[in-house]
MARNUVEX-403002 format. One record per residue (C-alpha): residue number from 1; residue in one letter; chain; x, y, z. Coordinates in steps of 0.1 Angstrom, whole numbers, plus 2048, in hexadecimal, padded with zeros to 3 digits. Example, Ala and Ser with C-alpha at 12.3 -4.5 7.8 and 13.67 -1.06 7.14 Angstrom:
SITE   nuba   vovex   roro    px    py    pz
SITE      1       A      A   87B   7D3   84E
SITE      2       S      A   889   7F5   847
***
This chain:
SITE   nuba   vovex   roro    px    py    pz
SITE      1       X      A   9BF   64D   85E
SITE      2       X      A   9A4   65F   848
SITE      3       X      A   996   681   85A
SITE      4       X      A   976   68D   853
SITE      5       X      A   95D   6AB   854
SITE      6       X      A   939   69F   861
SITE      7       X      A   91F   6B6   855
SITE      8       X      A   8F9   6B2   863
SITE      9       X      A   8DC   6CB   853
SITE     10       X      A   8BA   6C9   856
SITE     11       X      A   8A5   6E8   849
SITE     12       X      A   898   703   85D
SITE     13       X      A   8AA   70C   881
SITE     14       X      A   880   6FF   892
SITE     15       X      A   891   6E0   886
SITE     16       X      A   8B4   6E2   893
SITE     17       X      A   8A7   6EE   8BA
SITE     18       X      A   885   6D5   8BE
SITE     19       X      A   88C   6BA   8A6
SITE     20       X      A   8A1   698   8AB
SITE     21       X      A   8B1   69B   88A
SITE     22       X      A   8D3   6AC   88E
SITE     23       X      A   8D8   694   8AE
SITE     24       X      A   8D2   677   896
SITE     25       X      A   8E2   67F   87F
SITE     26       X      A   905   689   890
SITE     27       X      A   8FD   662   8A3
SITE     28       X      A   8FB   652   884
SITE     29       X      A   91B   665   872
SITE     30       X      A   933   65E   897
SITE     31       X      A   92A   635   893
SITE     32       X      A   930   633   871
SITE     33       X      A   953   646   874
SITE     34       X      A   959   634   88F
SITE     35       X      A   951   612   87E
SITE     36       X      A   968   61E   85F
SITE     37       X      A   988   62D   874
SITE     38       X      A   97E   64D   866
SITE     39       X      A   989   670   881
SITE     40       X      A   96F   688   885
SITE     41       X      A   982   6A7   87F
SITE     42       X      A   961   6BF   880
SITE     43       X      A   93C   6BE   883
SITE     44       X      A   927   6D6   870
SITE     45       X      A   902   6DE   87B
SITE     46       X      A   8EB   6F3   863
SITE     47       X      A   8C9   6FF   862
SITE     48       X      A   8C4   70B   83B
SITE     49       X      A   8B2   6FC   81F
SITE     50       X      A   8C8   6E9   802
SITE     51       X      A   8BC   6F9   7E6
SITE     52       X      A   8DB   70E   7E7
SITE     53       X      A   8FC   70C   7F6
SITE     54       X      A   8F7   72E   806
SITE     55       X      A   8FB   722   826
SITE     56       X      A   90C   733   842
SITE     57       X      A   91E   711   84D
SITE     58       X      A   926   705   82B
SITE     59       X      A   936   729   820
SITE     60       X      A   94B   729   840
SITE     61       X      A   955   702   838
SITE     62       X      A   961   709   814
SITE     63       X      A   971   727   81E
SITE     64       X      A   984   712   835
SITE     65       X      A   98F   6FD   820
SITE     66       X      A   99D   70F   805
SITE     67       X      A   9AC   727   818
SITE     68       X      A   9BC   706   82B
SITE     69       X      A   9C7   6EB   811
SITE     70       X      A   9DC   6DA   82C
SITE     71       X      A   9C4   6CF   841
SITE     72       X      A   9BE   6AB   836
SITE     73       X      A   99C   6AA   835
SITE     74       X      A   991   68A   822
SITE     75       X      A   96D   68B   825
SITE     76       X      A   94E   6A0   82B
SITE     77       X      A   936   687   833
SITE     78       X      A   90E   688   839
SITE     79       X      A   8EF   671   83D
SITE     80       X      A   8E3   676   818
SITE     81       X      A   8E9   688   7FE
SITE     82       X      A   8CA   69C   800
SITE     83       X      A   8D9   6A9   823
SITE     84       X      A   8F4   6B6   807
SITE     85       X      A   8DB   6C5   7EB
SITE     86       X      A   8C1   6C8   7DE
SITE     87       X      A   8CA   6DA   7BF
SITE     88       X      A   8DE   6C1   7A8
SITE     89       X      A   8EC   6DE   792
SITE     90       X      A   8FE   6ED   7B0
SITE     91       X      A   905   6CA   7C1
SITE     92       X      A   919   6C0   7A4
SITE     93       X      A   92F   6E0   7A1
SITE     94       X      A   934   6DE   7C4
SITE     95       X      A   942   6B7   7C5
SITE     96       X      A   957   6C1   7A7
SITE     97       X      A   967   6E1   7BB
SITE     98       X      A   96D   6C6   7DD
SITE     99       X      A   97B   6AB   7C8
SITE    100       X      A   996   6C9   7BC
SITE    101       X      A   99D   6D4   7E1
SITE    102       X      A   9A2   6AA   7E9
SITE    103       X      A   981   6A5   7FE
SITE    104       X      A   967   688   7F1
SITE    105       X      A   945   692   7FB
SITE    106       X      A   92F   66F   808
SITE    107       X      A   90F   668   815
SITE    108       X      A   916   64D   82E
SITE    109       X      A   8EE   63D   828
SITE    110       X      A   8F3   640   800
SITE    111       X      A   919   63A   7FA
SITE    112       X      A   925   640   7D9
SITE    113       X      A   944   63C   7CA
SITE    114       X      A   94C   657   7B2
SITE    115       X      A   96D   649   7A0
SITE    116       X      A   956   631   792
SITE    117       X      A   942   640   775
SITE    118       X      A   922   62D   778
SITE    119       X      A   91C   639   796
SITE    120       X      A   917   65A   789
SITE    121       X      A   8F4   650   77C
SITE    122       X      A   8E6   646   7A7
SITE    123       X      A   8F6   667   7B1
SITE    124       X      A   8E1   67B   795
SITE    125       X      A   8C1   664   7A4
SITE    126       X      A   8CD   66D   7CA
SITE    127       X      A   8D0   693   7BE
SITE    128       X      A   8B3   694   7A8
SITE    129       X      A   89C   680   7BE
SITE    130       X      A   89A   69D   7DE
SITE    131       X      A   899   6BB   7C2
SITE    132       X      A   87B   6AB   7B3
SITE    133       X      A   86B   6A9   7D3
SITE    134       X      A   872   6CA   7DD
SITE    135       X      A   866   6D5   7B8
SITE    136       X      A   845   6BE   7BF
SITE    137       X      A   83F   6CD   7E3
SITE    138       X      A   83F   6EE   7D9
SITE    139       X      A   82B   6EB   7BF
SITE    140       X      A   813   6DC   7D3
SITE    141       X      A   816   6F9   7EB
SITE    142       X      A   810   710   7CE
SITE    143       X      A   7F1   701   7C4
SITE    144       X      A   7E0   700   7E7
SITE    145       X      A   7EA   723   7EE
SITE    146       X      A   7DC   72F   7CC
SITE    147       X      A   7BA   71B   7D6
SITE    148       X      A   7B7   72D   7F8
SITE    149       X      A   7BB   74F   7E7
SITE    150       X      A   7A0   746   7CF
SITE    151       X      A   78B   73D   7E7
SITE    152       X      A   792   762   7FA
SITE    153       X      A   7AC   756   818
SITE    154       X      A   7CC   76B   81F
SITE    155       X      A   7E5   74B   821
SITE    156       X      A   808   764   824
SITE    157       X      A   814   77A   840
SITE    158       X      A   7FC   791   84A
SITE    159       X      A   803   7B8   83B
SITE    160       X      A   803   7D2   849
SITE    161       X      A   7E5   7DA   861
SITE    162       X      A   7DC   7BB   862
SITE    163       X      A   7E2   79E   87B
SITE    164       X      A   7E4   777   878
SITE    165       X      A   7C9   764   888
SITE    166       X      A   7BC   740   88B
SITE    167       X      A   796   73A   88D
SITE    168       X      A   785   723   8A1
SITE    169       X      A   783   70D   887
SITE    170       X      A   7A6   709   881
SITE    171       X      A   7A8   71C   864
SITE    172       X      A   7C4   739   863
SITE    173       X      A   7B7   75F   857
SITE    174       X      A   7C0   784   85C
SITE    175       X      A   7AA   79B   870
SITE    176       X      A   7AD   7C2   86F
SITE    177       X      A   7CB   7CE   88B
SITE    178       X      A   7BA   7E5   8A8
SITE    179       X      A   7D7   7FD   8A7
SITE    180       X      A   7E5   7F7   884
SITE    181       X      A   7C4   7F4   86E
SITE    182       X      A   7B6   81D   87A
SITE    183       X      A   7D9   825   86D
SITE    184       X      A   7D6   819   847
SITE    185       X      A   7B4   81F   847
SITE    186       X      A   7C2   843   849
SITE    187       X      A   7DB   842   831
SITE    188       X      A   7C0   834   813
SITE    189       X      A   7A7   850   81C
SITE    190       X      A   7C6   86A   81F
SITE    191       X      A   7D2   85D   7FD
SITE    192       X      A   7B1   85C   7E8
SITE    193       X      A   7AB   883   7F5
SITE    194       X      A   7CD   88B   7E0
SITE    195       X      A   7D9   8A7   7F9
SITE    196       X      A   7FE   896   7FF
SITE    197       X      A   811   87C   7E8
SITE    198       X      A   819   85D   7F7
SITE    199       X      A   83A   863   804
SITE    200       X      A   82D   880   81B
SITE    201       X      A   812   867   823
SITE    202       X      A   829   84F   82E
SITE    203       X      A   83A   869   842
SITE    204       X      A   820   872   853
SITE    205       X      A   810   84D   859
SITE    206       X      A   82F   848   86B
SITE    207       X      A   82A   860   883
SITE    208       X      A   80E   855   889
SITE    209       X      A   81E   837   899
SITE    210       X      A   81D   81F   877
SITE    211       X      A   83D   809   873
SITE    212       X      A   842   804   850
SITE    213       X      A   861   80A   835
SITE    214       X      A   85A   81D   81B
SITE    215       X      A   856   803   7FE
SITE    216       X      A   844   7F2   814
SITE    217       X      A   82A   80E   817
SITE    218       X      A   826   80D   7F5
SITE    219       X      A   822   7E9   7EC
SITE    220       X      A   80A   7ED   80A
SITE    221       X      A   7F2   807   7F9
SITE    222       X      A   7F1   7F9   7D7
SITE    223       X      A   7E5   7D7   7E7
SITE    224       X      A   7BE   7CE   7E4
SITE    225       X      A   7BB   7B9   802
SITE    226       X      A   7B4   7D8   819
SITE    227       X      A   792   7DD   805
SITE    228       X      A   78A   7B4   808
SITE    229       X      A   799   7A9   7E7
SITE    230       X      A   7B7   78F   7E3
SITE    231       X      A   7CA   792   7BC
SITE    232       X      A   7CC   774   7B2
SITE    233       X      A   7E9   772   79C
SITE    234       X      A   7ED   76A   775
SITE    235       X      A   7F7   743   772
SITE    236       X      A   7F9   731   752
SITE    237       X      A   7D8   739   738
SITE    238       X      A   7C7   747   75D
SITE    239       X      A   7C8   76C   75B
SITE    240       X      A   7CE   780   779
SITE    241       X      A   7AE   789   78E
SITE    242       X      A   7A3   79B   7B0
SITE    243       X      A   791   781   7C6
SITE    244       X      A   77D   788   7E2
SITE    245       X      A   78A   787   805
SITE    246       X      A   77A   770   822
SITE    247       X      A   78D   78B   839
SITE    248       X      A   77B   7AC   845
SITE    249       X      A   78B   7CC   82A
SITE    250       X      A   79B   7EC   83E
SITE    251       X      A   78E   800   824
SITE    252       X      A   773   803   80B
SITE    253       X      A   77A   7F8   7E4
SITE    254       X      A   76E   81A   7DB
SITE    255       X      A   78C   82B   7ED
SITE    256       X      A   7A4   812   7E1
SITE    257       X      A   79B   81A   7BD
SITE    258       X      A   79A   83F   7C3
SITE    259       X      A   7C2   83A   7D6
SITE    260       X      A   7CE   826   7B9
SITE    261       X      A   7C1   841   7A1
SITE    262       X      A   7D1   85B   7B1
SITE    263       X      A   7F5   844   7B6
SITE    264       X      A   7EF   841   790
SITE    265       X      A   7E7   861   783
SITE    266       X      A   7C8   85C   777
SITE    267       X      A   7B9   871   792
SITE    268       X      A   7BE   896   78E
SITE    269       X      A   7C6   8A4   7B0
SITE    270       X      A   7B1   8C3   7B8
SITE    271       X      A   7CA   8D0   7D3
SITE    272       X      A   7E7   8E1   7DB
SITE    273       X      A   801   8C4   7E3
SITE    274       X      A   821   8D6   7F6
SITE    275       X      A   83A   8C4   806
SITE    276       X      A   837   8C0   82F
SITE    277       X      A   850   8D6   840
SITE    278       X      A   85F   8D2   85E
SITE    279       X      A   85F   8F2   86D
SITE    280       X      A   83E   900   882
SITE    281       X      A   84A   922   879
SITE    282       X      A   845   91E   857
SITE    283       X      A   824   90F   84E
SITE    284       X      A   81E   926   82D
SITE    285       X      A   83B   916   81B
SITE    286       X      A   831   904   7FF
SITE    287       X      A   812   915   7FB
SITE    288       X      A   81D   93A   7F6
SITE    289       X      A   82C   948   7D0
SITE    290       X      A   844   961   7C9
SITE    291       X      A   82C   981   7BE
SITE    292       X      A   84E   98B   7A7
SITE    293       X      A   853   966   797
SITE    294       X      A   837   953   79E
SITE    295       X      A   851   936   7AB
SITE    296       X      A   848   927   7CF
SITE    297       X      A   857   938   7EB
SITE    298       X      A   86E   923   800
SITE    299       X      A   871   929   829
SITE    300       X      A   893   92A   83C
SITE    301       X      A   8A1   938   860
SITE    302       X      A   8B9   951   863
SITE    303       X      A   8CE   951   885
SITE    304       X      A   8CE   972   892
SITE    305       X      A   8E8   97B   8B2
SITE    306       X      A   8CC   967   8CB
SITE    307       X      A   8AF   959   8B7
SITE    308       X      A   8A9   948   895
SITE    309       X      A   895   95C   880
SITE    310       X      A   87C   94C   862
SITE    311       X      A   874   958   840
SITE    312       X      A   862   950   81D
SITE    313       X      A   87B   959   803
SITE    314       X      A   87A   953   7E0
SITE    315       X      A   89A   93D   7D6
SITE    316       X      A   89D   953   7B1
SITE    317       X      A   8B2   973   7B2
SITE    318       X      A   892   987   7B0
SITE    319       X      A   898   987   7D7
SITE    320       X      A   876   987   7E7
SITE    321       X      A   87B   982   80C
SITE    322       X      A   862   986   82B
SITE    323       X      A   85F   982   84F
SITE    324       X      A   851   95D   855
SITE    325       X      A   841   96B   873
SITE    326       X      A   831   98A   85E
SITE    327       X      A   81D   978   84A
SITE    328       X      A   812   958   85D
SITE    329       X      A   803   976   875
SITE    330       X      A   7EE   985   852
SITE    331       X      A   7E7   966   849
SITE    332       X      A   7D5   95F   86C
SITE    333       X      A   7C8   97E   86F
SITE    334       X      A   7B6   97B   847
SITE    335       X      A   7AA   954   84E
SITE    336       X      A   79E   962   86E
SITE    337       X      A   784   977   85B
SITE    338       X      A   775   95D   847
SITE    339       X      A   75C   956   861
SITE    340       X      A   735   955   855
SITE    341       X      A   71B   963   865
SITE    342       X      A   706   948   87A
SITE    343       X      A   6E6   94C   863
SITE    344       X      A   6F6   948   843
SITE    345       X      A   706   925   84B
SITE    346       X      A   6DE   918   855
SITE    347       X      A   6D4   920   831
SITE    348       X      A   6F3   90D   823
SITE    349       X      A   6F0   8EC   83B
SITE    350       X      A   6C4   8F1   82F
SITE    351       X      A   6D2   8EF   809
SITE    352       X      A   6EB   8D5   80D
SITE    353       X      A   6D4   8BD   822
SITE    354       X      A   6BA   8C2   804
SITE    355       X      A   6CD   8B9   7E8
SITE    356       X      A   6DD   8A1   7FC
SITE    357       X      A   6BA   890   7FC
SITE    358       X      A   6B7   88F   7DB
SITE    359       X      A   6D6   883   7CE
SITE    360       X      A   6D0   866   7E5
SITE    361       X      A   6B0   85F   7D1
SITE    362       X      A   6C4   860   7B3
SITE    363       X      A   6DE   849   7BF
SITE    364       X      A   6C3   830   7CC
SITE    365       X      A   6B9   82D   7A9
SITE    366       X      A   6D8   82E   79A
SITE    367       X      A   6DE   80F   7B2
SITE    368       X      A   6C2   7FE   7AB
SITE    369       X      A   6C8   7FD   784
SITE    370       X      A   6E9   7F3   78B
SITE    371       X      A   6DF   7D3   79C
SITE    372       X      A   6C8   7CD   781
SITE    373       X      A   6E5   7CF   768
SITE    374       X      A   6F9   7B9   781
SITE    375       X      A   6DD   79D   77F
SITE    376       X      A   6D7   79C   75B
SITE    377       X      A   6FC   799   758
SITE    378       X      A   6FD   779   772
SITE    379       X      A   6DF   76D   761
SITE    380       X      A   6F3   770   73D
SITE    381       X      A   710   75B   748
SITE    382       X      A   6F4   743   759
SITE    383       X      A   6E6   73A   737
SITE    384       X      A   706   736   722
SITE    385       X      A   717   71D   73E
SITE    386       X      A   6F2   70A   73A
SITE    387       X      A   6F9   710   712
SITE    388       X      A   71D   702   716
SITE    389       X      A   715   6E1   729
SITE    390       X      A   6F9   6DC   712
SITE    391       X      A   711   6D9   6F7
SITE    392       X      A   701   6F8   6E1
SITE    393       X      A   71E   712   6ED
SITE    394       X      A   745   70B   6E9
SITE    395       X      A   759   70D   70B
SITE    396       X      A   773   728   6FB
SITE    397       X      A   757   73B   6F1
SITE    398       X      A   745   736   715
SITE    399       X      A   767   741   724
SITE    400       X      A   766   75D   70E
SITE    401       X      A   741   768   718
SITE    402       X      A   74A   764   73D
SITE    403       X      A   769   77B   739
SITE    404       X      A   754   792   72F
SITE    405       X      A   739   790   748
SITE    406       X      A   754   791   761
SITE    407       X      A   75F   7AF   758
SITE    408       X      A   73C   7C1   756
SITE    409       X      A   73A   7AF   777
SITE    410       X      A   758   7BF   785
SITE    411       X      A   750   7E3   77B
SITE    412       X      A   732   7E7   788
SITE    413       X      A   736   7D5   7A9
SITE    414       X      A   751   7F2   7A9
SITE    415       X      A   731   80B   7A2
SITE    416       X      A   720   7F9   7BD
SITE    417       X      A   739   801   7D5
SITE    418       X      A   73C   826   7D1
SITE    419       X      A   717   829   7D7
SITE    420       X      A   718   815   7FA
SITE    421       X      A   739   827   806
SITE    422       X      A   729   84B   805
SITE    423       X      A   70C   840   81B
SITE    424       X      A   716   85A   83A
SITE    425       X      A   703   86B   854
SITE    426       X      A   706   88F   840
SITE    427       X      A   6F5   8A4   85E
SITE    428       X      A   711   89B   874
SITE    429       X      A   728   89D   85B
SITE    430       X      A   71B   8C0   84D
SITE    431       X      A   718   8CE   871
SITE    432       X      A   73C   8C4   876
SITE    433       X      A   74A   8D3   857
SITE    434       X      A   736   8F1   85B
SITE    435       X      A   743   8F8   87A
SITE    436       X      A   762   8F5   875
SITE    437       X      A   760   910   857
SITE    438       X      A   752   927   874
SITE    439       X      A   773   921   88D
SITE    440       X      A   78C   91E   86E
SITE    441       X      A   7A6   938   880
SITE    442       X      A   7A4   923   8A1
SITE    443       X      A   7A7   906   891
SITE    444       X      A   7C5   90E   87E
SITE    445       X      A   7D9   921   89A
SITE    446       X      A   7CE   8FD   8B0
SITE    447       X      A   7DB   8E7   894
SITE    448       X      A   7F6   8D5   892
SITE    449       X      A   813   8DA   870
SITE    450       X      A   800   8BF   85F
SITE    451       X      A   7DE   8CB   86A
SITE    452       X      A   7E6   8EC   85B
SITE    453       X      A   7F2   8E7   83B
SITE    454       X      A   7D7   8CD   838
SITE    455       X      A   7BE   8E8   83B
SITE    456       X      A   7CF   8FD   826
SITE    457       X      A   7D5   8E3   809
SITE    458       X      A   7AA   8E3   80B
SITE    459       X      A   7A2   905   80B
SITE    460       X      A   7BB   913   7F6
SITE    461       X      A   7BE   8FE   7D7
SITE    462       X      A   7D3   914   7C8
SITE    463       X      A   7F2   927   7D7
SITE    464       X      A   7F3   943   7EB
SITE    465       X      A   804   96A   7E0
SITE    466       X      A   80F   981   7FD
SITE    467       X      A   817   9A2   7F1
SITE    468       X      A   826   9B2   810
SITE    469       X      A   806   9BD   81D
SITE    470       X      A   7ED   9A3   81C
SITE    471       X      A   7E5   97E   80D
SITE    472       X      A   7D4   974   7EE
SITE    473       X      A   7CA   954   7DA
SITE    474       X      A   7BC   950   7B9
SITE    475       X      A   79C   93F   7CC
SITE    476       X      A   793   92C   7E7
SITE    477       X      A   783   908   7E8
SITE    478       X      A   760   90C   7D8
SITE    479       X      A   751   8FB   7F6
SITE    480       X      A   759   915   809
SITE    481       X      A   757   931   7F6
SITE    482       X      A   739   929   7EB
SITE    483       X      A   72C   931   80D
SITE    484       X      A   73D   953   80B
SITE    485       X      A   72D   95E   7EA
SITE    486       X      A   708   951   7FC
SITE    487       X      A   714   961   818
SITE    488       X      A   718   987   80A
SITE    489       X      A   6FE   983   7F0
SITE    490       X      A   6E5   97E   80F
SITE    491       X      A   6F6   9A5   81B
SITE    492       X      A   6EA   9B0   7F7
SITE    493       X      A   70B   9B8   7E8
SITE    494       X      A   710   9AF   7C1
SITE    495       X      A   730   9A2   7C1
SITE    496       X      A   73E   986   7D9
SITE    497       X      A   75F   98D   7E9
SITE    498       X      A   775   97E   805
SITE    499       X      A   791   98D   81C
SITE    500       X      A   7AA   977   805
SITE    501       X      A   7A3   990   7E7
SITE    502       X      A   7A0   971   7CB
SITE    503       X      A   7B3   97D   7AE
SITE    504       X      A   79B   967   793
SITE    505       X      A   779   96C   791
SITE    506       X      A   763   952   7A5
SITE    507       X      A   749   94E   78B
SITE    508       X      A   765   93B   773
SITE    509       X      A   76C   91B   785
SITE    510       X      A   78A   903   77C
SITE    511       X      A   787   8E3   773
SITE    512       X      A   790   8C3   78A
SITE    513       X      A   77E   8D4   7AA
SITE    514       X      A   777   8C0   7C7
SITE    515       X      A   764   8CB   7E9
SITE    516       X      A   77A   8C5   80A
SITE    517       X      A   75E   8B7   816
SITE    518       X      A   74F   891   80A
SITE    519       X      A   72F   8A3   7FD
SITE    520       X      A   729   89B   7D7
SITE    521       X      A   73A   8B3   7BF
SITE    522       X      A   710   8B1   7AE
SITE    523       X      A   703   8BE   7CC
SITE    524       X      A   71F   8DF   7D2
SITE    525       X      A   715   8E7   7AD
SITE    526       X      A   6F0   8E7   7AC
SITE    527       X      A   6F1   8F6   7D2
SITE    528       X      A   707   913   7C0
SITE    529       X      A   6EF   913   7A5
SITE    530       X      A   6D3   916   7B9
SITE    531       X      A   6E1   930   7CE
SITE    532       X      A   6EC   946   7B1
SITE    533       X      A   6CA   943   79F
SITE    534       X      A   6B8   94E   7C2
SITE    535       X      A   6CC   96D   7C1
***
């Protein structure tokens, strides 16, 4: 009597526990056995697509049977042979290896004959016929989704702070995640600032409570669909190109730009960048240089008979070494003098709101030209489509012309942007980084690590020297030292100076400056200027 294997697939495991077609299938393979005096030795259910034969049933099957050549299997039978494959390549290697072990493979619905060689030509058509469809459908699928996304709809898994929604409509979308969306809205803004690479980023975003893998994090912020766009892909003669998004954007297209010029390189970064430690006792590390070297200092505990004991040591055999706990306490006790006098920070909110004013005027205008530009260009492509359908413009050089528009398009919507994204309530703003200038001791004893070497990536640019009695920098951030140089010209004295005893003079500045705060570079300047011209 003839023994036989009875496998039964169908393609997904939604299939296999609320469908009907394992069930029917197994029915249909029992009767016909039965009819033929054939012994169901096994039956085999899976829940995988055929494209392959990695399939956790199959594998185990075939590792049966070649580790067990005895077991006088004659058949592996199924419905049809699409229920077998649906890649001929592979199908046909794998009827060639069962034929060796002694095992025909037969659909019961499309039986076929293999000794007989014309009968190799209906199992190519039953092979080929369910590959093509698969080829067909998701082509089809391909298509459609590539439609949605030029039409601006998310059509995949939602990312990361973002959740998958249906509207009333029917129609599926992504909305902005409560809890998840303030979190990446934070990491773009903490990015495009420059003050930590995107590893330490990451670091900290996780803390933060965000659940994300580290590649992931990074696919994450080079993707446009937080600021509203969707990339459409390069297919065929179609180049690739940003569409925009029906969904609401996390984050403006202005910061995106400013993240992925920074991720690039393209950005100089105006700050100090050291690495986040882990240790409270040793916030300065990173930021403080060897006065023998000039190489950063590194931080370590020493365990003493009870306690551990911290100190910045240079790792070179020049061997400067001092007490952790020494010079956090100088530091604090120097950042605790840079406090200005309450009349002197009036003046300097009265001569930021003013030029504020103006460079608003001159952005208004700036804006308005702009969207002039942006219309002539509209109105440019407007007249060569009318040109092409009359017949008096060639479509390649149409397509050409509306390349080109595109682009022009694209760059200044990009200008457009940046002008609507620095639209902030600057009294609040000033008040709150003004006061925060006059408490900068309390804040930074308050502060958490990350708060304070975020504060002292911003107002130290550049690192910090301790000599054994006291800390120095080569300057402070010009935001704030400009207030300090206003501050003691006011008291009459000719030269400005600070408790940090800058070793370059503050006159010369460095290029690449940026002000901690989101004030205009223009407007630091000319407030500078001003101030220096007054005096």
């Amino acid at each position: 009597m003839l023994r036989a294997i009875l496998y039964v697939r169908v393609s997904t495991d939604e299939q296999a526990e609320k469908g009907y077609s394992q069930r029917d299938q197994e029915e249909r393979l029992r009767n016909w056995c039965r009819i033929n005096q054939i012994e169901v030795v096994d039956v085999l259910f899976e829940d995988h697509s055929a494209k392959t034969f990695l399939r956790p049933q199959w594998q185990s099957l075939l590792n049966r049977l070649k580790t067990n050549k005895r077991s006088n299997i004659d058949h592996i039978l199924f419905t049809k042979w699409d229920r077998f494959s649906r890649n001929a390549g592979d199908a046909y290697q794998m009827i060639s290896l069962l034929r060796k072990l002694g095992i025909d493979p037969q659909a019961i619905e499309q039986p076929l004959d293999l000794r007989v060689p014309e009968n190799k030509m209906m199992l190519a058509f039953y092979l080929a016929a369910p590959e093509v469809e698969n080829d067909r459908r998701a082509l089809n699928v391909f298509h459609g989704m590539r439609r949605a996304k030029k039409e601006g709809r998310w059509v995949a898994t939602a990312p990361i702070g973002y959740r998958n929604v249906t509207t009333p409509d029917g129609r599926k979308t992504i909305v902005p995640d409560e809890i998840k969306a303030p979190l990446i809205r934070w990491v773009f803004e903490e990015l495009a600032i420059g003050r930590f690479n995107s590893e330490q980023v990451w670091k900290m975003a996780v803390k933060r409570g965000l659940k994300c893998s580290k590649n992931n994090f990074w696919l994450a912020i080079r993707n446009p669909v937080y600021c509203g766009k969707i990339l459409i892909p390069k297919f065929e003669n179609e180049k690739a190109y940003l569409a925009q998004g029906l969904h609401e954007p996390i984050i403006t297209t202005t910061t995106f730009d400013r993240v992925q010029d920074v991720l690039s390189g393209r950005k100089r970064n105006p700050f100090n960048k050291p690495k986040i430690v882990s240790k409270d006792e040793l916030p300065l590390r990173g930021f403080l240089i060897c006065p023998e070297c000039n190489r950063k200092l590194s931080g370590s505990a020493s365990k003493g008979k009870k306690y551990y004991y911290h100190y910045y040591h240079c790792k070179t055999p020049c061997g400067v070494r001092y007490k952790a706990e020494e010079v956090n306490e100088k530091f604090k006790a120097q950042l605790g003098k840079l406090i200005p006098r309450p009349g002197r920070m009036k003046i300097y909110s009265e001569l930021v709101l003013a030029r504020f004013k103006e460079e608003a005027q001159r952005r208004n205008k700036n804006r308005r030209d702009l969207l002039e530009e942006l219309d002539k260009i509209n109105t440019r492509m407007q007249n060569a489509r009318i040109k092409m359908v009359d017949g008096f413009l060639s479509p390649e050089d149409f397509q050409q012309i509306k390349e080109t528009c595109l682009k022009q398009a694209s760059e200044l919507e990009k200008k457009l942007d940046s002008f609507s994204s620095d639209q902030v309530e600057i009294t609040h703003l000033l008040k709150k980084t003004l006061t925060g200038l006059e408490h900068l001791s309390t804040i930074y004893e308050s502060g958490t690590l990350e708060e304070k070497r975020q504060l002292l990536g911003s107002i130290f640019p550049e690192n910090l020297i301790f000599d054994g009695i006291e800390v120095r920098t080569p300057r402070l951030n010009e935001g704030v030292d400009l207030i300090y140089q206003i501050s003691s010209k006011l008291q009459g004295k000719k030269n400005g100076t600070n408790p940090f005893k800058l070793d370059l003079s503050p006159v010369v500045r460095p290029k690449g400056f940026e002000p901690l705060s989101v004030v205009p570079e223009t407007t630091i300047l000319s407030i500078e200027l001003r101030a220096r011209t007054s005096a």
